[in-house]
Structures are given as C-alpha cells and as structure tokens.
SEMAR-157379 format. One line per 8 residues: number of its first residue (from 1); their letters; for each residue y negated, z, x of C-alpha. Coordinates in pm, whole numbers, plus 50000, padded with zeros to 5 digits. Example, Ala and Ser with C-alpha at 12.3 -4.5 7.8 and 13.67 -1.06 7.14 Angstrom:
REM residues 2
1	AS	50450:50780:51230; 50106:50714:51367
This chain:
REM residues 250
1	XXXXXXXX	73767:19218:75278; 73424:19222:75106; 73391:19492:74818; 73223:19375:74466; 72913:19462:74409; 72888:19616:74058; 72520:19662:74058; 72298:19357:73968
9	XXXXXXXX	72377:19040:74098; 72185:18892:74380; 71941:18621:74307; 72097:18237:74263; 72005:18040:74574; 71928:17670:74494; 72165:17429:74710; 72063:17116:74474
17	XXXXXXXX	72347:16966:74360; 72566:17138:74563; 72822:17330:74285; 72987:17492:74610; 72912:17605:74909; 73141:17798:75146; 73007:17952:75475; 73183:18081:75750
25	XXXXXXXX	73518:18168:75553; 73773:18361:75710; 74139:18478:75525; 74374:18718:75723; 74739:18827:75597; 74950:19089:75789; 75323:19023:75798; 75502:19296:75960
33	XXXXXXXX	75364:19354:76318; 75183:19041:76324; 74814:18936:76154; 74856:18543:76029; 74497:18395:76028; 74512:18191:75719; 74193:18059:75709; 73917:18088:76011
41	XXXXXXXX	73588:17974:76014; 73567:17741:75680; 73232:17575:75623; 73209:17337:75308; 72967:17212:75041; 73092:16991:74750; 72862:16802:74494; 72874:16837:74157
49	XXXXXXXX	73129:16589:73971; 73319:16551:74301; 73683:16515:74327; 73841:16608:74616; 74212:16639:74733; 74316:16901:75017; 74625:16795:75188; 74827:16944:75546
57	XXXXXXXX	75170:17107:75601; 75303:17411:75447; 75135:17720:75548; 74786:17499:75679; 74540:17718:75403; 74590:17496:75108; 74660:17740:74871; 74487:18075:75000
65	XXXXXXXX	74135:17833:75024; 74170:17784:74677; 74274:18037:74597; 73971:18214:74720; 73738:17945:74534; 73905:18068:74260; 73799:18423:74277; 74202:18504:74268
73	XXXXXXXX	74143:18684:74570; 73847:18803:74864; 73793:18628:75178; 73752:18913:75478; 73416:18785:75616; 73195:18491:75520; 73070:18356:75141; 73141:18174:74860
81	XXXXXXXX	72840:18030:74654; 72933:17877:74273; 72617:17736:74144; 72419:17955:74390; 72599:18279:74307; 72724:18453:74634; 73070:18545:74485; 73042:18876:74670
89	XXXXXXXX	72766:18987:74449; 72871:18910:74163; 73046:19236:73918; 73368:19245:73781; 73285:19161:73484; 73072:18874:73592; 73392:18747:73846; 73569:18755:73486
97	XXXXXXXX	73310:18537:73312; 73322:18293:73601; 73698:18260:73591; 73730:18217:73192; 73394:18019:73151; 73281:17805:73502; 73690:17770:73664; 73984:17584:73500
105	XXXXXXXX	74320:17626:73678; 74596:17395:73676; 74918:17552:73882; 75226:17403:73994; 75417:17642:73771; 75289:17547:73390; 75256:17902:73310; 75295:17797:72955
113	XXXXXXXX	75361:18123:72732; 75719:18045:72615; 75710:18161:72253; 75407:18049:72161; 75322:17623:72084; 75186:17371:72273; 74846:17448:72046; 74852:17761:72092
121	XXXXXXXX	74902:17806:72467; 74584:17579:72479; 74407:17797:72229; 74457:18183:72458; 74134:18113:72640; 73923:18036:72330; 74097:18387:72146; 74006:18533:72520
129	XXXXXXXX	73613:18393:72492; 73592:18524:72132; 73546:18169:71997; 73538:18116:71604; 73871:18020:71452; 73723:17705:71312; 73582:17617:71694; 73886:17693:71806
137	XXXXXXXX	74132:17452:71575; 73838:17157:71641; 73892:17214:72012; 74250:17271:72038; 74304:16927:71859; 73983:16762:72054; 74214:16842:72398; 74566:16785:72271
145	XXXXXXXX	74425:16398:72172; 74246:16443:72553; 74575:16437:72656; 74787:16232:72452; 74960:16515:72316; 74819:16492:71945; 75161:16487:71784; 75292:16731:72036
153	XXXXXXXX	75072:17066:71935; 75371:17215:71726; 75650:17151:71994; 75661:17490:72215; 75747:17438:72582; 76123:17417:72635; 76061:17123:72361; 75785:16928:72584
161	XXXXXXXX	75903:16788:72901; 75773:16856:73250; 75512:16632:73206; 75398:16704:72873; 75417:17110:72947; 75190:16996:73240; 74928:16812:73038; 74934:17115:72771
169	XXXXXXXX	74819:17316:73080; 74600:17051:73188; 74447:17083:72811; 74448:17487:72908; 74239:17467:73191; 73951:17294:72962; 73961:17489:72682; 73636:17659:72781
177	XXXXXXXX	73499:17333:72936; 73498:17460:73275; 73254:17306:73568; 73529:17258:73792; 73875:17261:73802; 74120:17338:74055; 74464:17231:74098; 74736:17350:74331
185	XXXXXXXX	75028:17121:74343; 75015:17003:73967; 75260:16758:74033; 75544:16938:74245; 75746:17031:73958; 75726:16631:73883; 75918:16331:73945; 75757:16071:74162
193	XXXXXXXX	75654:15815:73813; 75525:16147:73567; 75377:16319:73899; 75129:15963:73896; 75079:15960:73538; 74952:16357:73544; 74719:16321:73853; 74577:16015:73738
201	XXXXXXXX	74502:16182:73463; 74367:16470:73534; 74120:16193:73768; 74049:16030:73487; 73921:16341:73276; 73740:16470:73524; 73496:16122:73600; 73519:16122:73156
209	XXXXXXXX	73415:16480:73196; 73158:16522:73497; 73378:16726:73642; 73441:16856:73973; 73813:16833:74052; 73969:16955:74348; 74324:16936:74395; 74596:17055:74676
217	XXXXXXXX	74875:16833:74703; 75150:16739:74970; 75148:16351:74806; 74948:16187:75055; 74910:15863:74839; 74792:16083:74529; 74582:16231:74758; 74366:15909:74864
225	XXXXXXXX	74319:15842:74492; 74015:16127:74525; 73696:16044:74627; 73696:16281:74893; 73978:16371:75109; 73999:16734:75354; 74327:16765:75569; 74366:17109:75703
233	XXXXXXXX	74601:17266:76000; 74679:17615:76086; 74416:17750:75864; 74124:17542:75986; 73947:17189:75820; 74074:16945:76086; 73917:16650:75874; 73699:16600:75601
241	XXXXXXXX	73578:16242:75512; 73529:16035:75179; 73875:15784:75100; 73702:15635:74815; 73342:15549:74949; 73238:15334:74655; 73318:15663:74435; 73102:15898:74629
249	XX	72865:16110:74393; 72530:16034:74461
C-alpha cells in the first residue's frame, strides 16, 4: 500500500482531457491463509464528461476499482491521476478536499441520515464545505427540483420511497457540484421499473451537467445505456469498448 505524502503535492501532469488516468493498478486483500488479488494490472484513461458503466460477476473488482477512484481506500502498487494529481501525492487534507469538492458518491445503500429531511441530508456537504446559509437553501432547492423532488424536501427518509430516498442521495452527491460521480449499484435496492427511472436519470444529469459518470452495475441492459462500457473478470479489464458510439466525447 502506498503511504500519503503530507509534504507538498507533486506537480499536475497534463493528460488533456483526460479527467482520469489509472496506471498499472494493483488491489490485494488477505483472507485467512490466502492473498485474493482483487485487482492486477489496471490501465485506464477516461475523458472528461464520459459516462461509463463497469459490469462482471460478483467478486470481478467492481467495487474495490471504484472504490480506489474514490480515494476510499489505497491501491498497493501503481497510480491514480484526477485532473493530473497522482493521488499518492496528494495530503490528507488535500485527499479530503478531493472527496467533498471534485467526487460525488452515489451507493447502493442511500445512506440517508434518518432523522434529519430529505433537504437536509442534501444540505451536510454544503454545512461540511462551510457554504453560506443563503447558498446553501438556493442550492438545496436548485437539486431537489434537479430531481423532481421539489415538494419532497420536508419528507425525511422512512417517508420517501426507495426511489425517492435514492434521488435525495443522487441530489447529495451534487451538492458541491462534483467533476465526476461514481455510482456503485444505485439501483440494487430497486425494483426493475424505479431502478430505470433512477439510472436514467442520473444519465441524464450528468450529459445536463458535463459530468463524468461512472457507474457499477450487475443490469446489463442499464449498463449499455452508457456511452462506454468495461466488463471485468477476476480482478482484471477483460473488455473495454464504447456501446453508444454516436455518444462518444470528443
């Protein structure tokens, strides 16, 4: 596992419009007597405003790839550049900046706090940023419309259906206008008709947006609605090609 640096970061390397690059990733795990290799030898880049779905069977390196995009947790050898930053030079402090400020995440699990409302859930990472209360109530309501949850900011979660709880965590993840967003299963916890609606949504902010999007799912058919699709198998990219060629970022 690489250490943070928490002296000054390393110069930005220019990749053009390349808002990621990853470079010889590798992810191990040790269960009991035994070393899994979750991920070995990842090489990607993805353009800005891409959106991309990563599909394969339980246990392919789904999660733990983006996981690592993320910055939820440290490859064991190779890099990951966001907008040119080597992630492994980056302080702790600067990891947290990049989380709240460049990432959105969107989890399987809502992750809604429970007591709080749908409007306020949304508004944590603008209290978290230190926005002004008066940005923050412009915002809040600019995503709940977003959404189509404009009459829905009062409700708190056990009110909201699965759906809805999703979208308020969909409206969450964008509170700080994040670069890209990344989305592990948003739709398990979904039936088949809602699961649609959310996905296609989240799509359809992220082209509104200029966002980058990429999104883990096990719904193959959701998963050809990205421009972009990469399958992976027993921790390596077995596939990588663009569904949706008339979509492709330029």
């Amino acid at each position: 596992m690489f250490q943070i640096n928490k002296k000054k970061s390393a110069k930005k390397i220019d990749y053009g419009n390349n808002i990621l690059v990853i470079k010889n990733l590798y992810k191990q795990y040790k269960l009991g007597d035994s070393i899994v290799h979750a991920l070995s030898n990842i090489n990607l880049s993805i353009i800005e405003g891409e959106i991309i779905s990563i599909v394969g069977v339980s246990g392919s390196g789904k999660t733990t790839l983006l996981n690592l995009i993320g910055a939820l947790d440290y490859p064991d050898k190779g890099a990951i550049f966001i907008e040119g930053n080597n992630l492994a030079t980056l302080s702790e402090r600067e990891l947290s900046c990049l989380r709240r400020d460049t990432l959105g995440y969107v989890f399987q699990q809502f992750n809604l706090l429970e007591e709080l409302s749908a409007a306020k859930n949304i508004e944590m990472p603008l209290i978290l940023a230190k926005k002004p209360k008066e940005f923050r109530k412009k915002r809040v309501k600019e995503l709940l419309d977003l959404v189509g949850l404009e009459e829905r900011g009062n409700h708190k979660p056990d009110q909201l259906s699965g759906g809805e709880q999703q979208r308020v965590a969909i409206a969450r993840s964008l509170a700080n206008d994040p670069k890209i967003i990344l989305a592990d299963e948003p739709t398990g916890n979904l039936d088949s008709k809602t699961g649609n609606s959310v996905i296609n949504l989240l799509m359809s902010i992220a082209k509104k947006k200029e966002k980058t999007l990429i999104f883990v799912t096990h719904n193959i058919e959701q998963a050809k609605l990205a421009q972009r699709q990469i399958t992976m198998h027993d921790g390596k990219i077995v596939s990588d090609e663009y569904v949706n060629k008339k979509d492709k970022t330029s």
